[in-house]
C-alpha positions as CSV (number, residue, x, y, z in Angstrom):
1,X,-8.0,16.9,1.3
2,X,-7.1,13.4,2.8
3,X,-4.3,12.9,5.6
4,X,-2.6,9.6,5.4
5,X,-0.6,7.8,7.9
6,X,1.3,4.4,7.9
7,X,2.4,2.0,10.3
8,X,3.7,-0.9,10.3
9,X,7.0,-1.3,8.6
10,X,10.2,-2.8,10.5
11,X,13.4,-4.9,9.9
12,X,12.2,-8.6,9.5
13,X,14.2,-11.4,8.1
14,X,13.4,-13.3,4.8
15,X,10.1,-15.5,4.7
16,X,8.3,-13.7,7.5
17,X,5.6,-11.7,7.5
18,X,4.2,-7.9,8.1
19,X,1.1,-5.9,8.0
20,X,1.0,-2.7,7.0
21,X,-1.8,-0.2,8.1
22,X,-2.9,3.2,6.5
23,X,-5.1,5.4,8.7
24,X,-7.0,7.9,6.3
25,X,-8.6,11.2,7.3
26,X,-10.6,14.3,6.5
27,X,-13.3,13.4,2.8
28,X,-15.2,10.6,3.2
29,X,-12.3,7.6,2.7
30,X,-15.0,5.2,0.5
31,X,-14.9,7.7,-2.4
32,X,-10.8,6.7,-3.3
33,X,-9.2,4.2,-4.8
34,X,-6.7,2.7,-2.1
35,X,-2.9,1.7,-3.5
36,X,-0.1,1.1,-1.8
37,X,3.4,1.6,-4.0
38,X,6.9,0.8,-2.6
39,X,10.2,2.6,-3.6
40,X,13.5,1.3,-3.3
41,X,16.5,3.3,-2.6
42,X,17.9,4.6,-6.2
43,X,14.4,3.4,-7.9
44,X,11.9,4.8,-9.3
45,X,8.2,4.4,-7.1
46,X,6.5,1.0,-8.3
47,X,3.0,0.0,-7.7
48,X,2.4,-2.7,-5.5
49,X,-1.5,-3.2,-5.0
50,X,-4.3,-1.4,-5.3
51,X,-8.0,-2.1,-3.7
52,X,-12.1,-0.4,-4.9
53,X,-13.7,2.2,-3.3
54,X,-16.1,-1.1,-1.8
55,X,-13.6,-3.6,-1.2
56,X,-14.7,-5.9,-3.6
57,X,-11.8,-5.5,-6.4
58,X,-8.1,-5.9,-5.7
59,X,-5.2,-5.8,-8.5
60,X,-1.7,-6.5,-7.9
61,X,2.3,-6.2,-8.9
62,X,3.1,-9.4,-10.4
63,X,6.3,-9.5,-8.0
64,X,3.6,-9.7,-4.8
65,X,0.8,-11.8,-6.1
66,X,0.1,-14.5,-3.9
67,X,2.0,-13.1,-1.1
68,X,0.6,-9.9,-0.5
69,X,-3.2,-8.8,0.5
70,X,-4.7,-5.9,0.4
71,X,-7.8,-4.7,2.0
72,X,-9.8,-1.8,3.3
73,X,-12.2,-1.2,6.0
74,X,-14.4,1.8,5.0
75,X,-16.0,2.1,8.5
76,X,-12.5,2.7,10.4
77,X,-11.0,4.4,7.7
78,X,-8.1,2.0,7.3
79,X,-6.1,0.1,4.5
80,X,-3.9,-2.9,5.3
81,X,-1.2,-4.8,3.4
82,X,-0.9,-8.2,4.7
83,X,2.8,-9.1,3.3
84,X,3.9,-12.3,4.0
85,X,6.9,-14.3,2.6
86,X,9.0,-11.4,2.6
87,X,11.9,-11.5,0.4
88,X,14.9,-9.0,0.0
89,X,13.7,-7.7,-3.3
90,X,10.6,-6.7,-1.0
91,X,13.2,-3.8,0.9
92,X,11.3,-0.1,0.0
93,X,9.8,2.8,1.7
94,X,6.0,1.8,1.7
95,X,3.5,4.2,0.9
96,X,0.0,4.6,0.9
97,X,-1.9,6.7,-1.2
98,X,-5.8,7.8,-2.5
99,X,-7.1,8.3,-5.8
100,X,-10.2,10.0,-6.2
101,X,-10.5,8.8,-10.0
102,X,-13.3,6.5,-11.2
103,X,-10.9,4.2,-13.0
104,X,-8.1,1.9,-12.2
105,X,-4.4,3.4,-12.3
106,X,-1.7,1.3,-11.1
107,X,0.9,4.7,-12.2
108,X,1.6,6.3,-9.3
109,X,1.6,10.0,-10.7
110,X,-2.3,9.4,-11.0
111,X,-2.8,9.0,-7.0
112,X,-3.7,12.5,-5.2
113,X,-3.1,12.3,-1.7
114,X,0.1,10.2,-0.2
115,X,1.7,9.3,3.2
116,X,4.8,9.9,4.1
117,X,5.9,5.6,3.8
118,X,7.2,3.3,6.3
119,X,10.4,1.4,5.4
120,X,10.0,-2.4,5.3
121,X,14.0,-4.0,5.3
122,X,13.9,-7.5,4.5
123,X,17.2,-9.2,5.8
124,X,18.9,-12.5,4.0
């Protein structure tokens, strides 16, 4: 079992930035896959990045590249979004989520173990 927890969200307007955290606990957090998905109210849950166990590989929603960063700290347990240029199309419950897979899924049903999401509302 893993326990996730985020943090992070809030009401911001467009163009500024947040950074989202995860906090991971219980197997040993450097054998998952790290993604963080995003679900809008009447939509279904979307990937929005996803990190390697090591760090070293990221992959992203086209709608976030080059605004959004993910990254993962294996010795604190932790996996940040770094979301910056917010737009109103960004508004969604953000959640975090582990995949103890050896390859690459960017569908959400393939993730294990989830948070229970922080909302990010992005004002115009």
């Amino acid at each position: 079992q893993v326990q996730l927890v985020e943090s992070g969200g809030g009401l911001v307007q467009t163009g500024a930035s947040l950074r989202l955290s995860c906090a991971a606990s219980g197997r040993t957090f450097s054998n998952y896959l790290m993604g963080w998905f995003r679900q809008a109210p009447g939509k279904e849950r979307e990937f929005v990045a996803t990190i390697s166990r090591g760090g070293g590989s990221t992959w992203y929603a086209d709608s976030v590249k080059g605004r959004f960063t993910i990254s993962r700290d294996n010795a604190k347990n932790t996996v940040t979004l770094q979301m910056n240029s917010l737009k109103p199309e960004d508004t969604a419950v953000y959640y975090c989520a582990a995949d103890q897979h050896t390859t690459v899924s960017f569908n959400p049903s393939r993730y294990d173990y989830w948070g229970q999401g922080t909302q990010v509302t992005v004002s115009s």
